[in-house]
N, C-alpha and C positions, 0 to 999 in steps of 0.2 A: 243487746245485739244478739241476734239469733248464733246458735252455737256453728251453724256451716258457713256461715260469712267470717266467722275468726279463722275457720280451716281452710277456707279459699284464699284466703290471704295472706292466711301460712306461706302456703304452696307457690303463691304469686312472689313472696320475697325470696322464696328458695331458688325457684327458676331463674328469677334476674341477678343473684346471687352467684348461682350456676355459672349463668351465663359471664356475666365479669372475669368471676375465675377464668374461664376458659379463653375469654379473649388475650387476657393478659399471658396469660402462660405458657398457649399456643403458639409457637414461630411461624406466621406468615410468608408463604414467595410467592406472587403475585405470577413469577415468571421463573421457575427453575430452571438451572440449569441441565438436569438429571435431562436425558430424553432427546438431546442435541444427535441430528442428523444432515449436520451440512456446519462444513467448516471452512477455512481460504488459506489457502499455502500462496504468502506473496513475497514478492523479491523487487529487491530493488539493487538498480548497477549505477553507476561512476554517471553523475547528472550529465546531460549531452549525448548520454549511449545509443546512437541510432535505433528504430524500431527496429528493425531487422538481426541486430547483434541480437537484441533482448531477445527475439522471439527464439533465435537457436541455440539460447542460456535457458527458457525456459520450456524446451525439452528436455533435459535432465532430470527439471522436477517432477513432468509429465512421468519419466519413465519409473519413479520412483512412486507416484502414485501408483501407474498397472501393478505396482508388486503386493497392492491388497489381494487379499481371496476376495473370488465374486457373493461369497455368501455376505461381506463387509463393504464392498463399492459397489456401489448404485450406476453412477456417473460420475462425469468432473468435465467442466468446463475451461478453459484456459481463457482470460481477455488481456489483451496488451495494451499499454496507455492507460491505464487507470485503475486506483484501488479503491472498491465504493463496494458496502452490504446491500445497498439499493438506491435505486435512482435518484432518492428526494437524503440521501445519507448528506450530513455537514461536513463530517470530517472526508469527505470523500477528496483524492490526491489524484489530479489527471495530467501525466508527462509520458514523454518517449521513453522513460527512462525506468518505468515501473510497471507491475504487473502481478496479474493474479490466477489461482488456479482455485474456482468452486468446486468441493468435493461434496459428492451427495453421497447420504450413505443408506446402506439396509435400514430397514424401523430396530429400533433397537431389538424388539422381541427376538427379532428375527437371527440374530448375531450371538455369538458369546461375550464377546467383547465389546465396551461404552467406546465411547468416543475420544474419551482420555485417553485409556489407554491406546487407542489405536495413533493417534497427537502423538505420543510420547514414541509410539514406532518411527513416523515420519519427522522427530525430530532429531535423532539419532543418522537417520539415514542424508538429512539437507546439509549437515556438518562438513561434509566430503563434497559438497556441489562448488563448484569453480565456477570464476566469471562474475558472481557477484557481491554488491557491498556488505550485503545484506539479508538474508532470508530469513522469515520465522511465520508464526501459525497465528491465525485469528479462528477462537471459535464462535456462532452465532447463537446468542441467547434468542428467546420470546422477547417480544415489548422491544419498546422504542431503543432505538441506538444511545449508547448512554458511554461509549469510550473505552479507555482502557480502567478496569479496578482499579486500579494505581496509579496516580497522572501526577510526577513532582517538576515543579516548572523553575527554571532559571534565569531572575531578570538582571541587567545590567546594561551599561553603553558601548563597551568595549567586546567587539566579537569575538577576537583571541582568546580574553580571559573566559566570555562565555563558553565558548566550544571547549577550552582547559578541565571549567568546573563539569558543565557536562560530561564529560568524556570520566572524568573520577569517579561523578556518582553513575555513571552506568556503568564499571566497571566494579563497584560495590555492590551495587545489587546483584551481579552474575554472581558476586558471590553469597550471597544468601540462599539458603536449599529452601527449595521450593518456590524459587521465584525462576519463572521462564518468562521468553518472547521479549527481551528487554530491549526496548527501540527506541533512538535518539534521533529525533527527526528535527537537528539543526543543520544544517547543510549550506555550504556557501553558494553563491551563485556563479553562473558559467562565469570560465576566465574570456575578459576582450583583449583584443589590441587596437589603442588608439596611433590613429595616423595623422601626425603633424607634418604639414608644406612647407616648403622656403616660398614664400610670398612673390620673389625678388622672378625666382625660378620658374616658377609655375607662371609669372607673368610673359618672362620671356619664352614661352613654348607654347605663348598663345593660350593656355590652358585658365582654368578654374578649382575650387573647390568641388563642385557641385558637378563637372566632370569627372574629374581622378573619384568622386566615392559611387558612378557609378559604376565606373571599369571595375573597381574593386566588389560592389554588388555582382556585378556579372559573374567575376572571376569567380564566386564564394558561389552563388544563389543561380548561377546562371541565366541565360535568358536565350528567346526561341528566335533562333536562326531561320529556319526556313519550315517548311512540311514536306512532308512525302505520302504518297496515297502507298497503303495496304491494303488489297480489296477495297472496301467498302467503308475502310476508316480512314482519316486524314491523322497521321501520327506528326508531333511535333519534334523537330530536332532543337532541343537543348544544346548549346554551348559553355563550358564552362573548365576551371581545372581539372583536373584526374583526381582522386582520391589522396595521392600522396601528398601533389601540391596543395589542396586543402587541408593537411594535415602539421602543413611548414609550419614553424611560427617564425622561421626564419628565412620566408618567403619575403618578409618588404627589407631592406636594403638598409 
């Protein structure tokens, strides 16, 4: 075999050789976090929280974000009803009761400060926000939605005991340094009140079922009484309790 066909294949086992090495050795991120310019300050209040309570709890965090310098905040959005990175997001959370604020920020070049550390300013500062259950930071990597780092989950039948153990291990991990944003998203559902009839009762006053739970729709949900023209629109008159009377629970008798 001629002498430069041993030396080309020298050089051929070196390169692939090379090569391995380097794949193996090299740390791969497909999707860094380093370079993050848009993060989500979201809150969440007491399930049932009218939209509108929400929206005047989260002006607080509004004001708390103006307090970036403009060379670090870009923009920020606020949206009420729902916690979602993007439209087509799984873990996306949509009620009256939750809410979020997109911050955008300078290109990093452009700033002194990453994004962490500017997180770490805004976490400090939401500790003091009143009103809600709940508030902490999402920041957005590259690539597909992939969750929280760290997702420890709690199964059993009994919900007391679940919300118990939950509630220990979130309580453990706030204490481990360097763990933030730790969120227990078990939550019970809104409280009812069932309404049982006297049969005997409701018979003699002429009445039904299917009557008394719509008074009771009305009284809660209202319903349109009449209209009235305004200009050029026909406005509907609503009927219903006042705000406090909705709020009895020791309105049925």
């Amino acid at each position: 075999m001629p002498k430069h066909t041993w030396i080309a294949q020298f050089f051929y086992v070196l390169i692939v050789a090379a090569i391995y090495i380097g794949i193996k050795t090299t740390p791969v991120n497909l999707f860094p976090s380093k370079g993050i310019e848009i993060f989500f300050v979201r809150g969440e209040c007491e399930l049932g929280t009218p939209s509108y309570i929400l929206k005047q709890r989260m002006i607080q965090l509004e004001d708390i974000i103006k307090t970036l310098p403009n060379d670090e905040l870009k923009d920020f959005i606020t949206v009420l009803g729902k916690m979602e990175n993007e439209p087509n997001d799984p873990f996306a959370i949509r009620n009256t009761h939750v809410g979020q604020i997109a911050v955008y920020l300078t290109p990093e070049q452009a700033r002194e400060r990453d994004a962490a550390k500017i997180m770490d300013e805004i976490r400090l500062k939401i500790k003091n926000v009143q009103g809600f259950k709940r508030v902490w930071l999402d920041e957005i990597n590259t690539g597909p939605p992939q969750g929280k780092p760290v997702a420890i989950r709690v199964r059993g039948d009994e919900l007391e005991t679940l919300d118990e153990i939950a509630q220990q291990v979130e309580k453990h991990l706030r204490e481990v340094k360097g763990v933030t944003d730790v969120r227990n998203d078990f939550e019970y559902g809104k409280d009812e009140i069932v309404i049982n009839t006297k049969e005997r009762v409701v018979a003699q006053a002429n009445l039904n079922s299917a009557r008394i739970a719509r008074v009771v729709r009305t009284a809660f949900e209202g319903e349109i009484a009449t209209e009235i023209r305004k200009g050029d629109e026909d406005v509907n008159v609503i009927v219903r309790l006042n705000e406090k009377g909705r709020s009895d629970a020791n309105i049925f008798p």
